[in-house]
Phi, psi and omega in degrees: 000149191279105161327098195245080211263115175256128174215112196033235186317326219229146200253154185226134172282138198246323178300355165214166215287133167261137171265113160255120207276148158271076170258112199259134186239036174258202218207354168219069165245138187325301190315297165106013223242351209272144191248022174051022180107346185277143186238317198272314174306313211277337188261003194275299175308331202249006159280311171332293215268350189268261195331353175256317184141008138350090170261007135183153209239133207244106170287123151233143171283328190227144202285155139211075188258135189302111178114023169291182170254105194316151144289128183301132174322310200280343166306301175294328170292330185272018159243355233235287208296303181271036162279347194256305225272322173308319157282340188328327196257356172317347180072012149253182186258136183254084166287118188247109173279103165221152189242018177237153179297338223243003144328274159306355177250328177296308203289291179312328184274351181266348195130341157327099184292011156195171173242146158264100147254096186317331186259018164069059170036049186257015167305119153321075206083079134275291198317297194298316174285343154308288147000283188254031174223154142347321226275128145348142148231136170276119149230107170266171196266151179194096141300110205091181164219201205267011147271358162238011185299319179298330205311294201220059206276136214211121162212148170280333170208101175315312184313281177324281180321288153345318199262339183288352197233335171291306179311338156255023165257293180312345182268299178298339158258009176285322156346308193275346201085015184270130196271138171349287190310359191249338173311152164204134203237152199217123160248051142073048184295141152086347182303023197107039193216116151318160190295323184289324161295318146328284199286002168279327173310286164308323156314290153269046208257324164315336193271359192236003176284145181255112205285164185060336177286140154279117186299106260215127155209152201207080169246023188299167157060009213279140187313349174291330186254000160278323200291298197292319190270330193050059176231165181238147203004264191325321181287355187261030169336293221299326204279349176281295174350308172274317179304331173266000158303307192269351152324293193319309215286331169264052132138336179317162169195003166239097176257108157307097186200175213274267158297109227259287180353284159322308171290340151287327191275301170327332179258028149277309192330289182301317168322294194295324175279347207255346159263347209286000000 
């Protein structure tokens, strides 16, 4: 049955793999990619990546690379609001990475069509307001949170543990009234997770599908693929390329990534033998 993702204005088919572009406006990225805050460069960038093949493009204000620092809220709404005002006729869905409510309420009266939230609306009045909007939710897994995750990251069965913390962000938020078709669940490569935890993650990531959920995953440029390649950020295309190639093959259906090009043509590739 056809996977059916409602995310605010725009209903997105789910059955098959979605690309989700990164246009990043923080002043700290790992990555190198972050655009400070520039609105006419962040919106120049995110008509591009709709024109490489976008099917929805994820704005963030703020870093959460490990061992970043917050942004003050209303700096982070003011680099936010004329990249969403700036993108309104593209003709995708306008995703906003934030882990705050008062963030998220701005950013929703202004047009945004989902929140990507790392900490899983476990914000205080996240939920009710999601709730009581329209808009997709991204819920992800973070042990810990990002100036300390990495410090000492730690599970007895990772795999388990993820679908166990998803499965109950998803229940709380069907709970809340956020309806199934607006979920979408990410379990967090690089969130609080070793290079040994990734790839387990990955490894079994079929054991992490939710039936109806679209699976969310965001590992481009991510330091697990420097460990493996010893190439650094800007250089980890290709090892991103595979890496959301064996995601598609277990279950992923939302890829999150740098390289919105690359990443269309590899998953037509994988698309044309897999209909063949």
């Amino acid at each position: 049955m056809t996977q059916h993702f409602h995310c605010g204005r725009h209903v997105l088919n789910a059955e098959r793999p979605l690309i989700m572009g990164i246009v990043n406006l923080s002043d700290d990225s790992f990555s190198g990619d972050g655009l400070c805050g520039n609105a006419a460069a962040a919106i120049g960038q995110g008509w591009r990546l709709v024109e490489e093949g976008a099917h929805i493009l994820d704005l963030g204000a703020e870093s959460s690379r490990p061992g970043a620092m917050p942004v003050p809220t209303q700096m982070e709404i003011g680099r936010l609001l004329p990249v969403i005002e700036g993108l309104q006729g593209c003709g995708v869905p306008l995703s906003v990475d934030t882990v705050k409510p008062e963030v998220m309420r701005a950013v929703l009266a202004a047009g945004a069509d989902m929140i990507n939230d790392i900490n899983a609306l476990r914000a205080p009045g996240a939920m009710e307001l999601i709730a009581a909007s329209r808009a997709a939710v991204g819920l992800m897994h973070m042990q810990g949170e990002p100036r300390t995750m990495q410090e000492h990251p730690h599970y007895a069965d990772v795999v388990g543990e993820v679908a166990a913390f998803l499965a109950e962000r998803v229940a709380a938020a069907e709970a809340a009234g956020i309806a199934l078709n607006r979920i979408a669940v990410d379990p967090g490569f690089g969130f609080g997770k070793t290079l040994e935890h990734n790839v387990e993650l990955l490894r079994r990531l079929d054991e992490l599908v939710v039936p109806g959920l679209p699976l969310l995953v965001g590992m481009s440029r991510k330091s697990m693929l420097g460990l493996i390649t010893g190439r650094a950020a800007p250089d980890r295309v290709h090892a991103g390329i595979a890496a959301n190639v064996l995601a598609v093959l277990r279950g992923a259906r939302i890829l999150r990534v740098h390289d919105v090009a690359a990443t269309r043509d590899a998953v037509a590739v994988l698309q044309a033998v897999e209909d063949y």
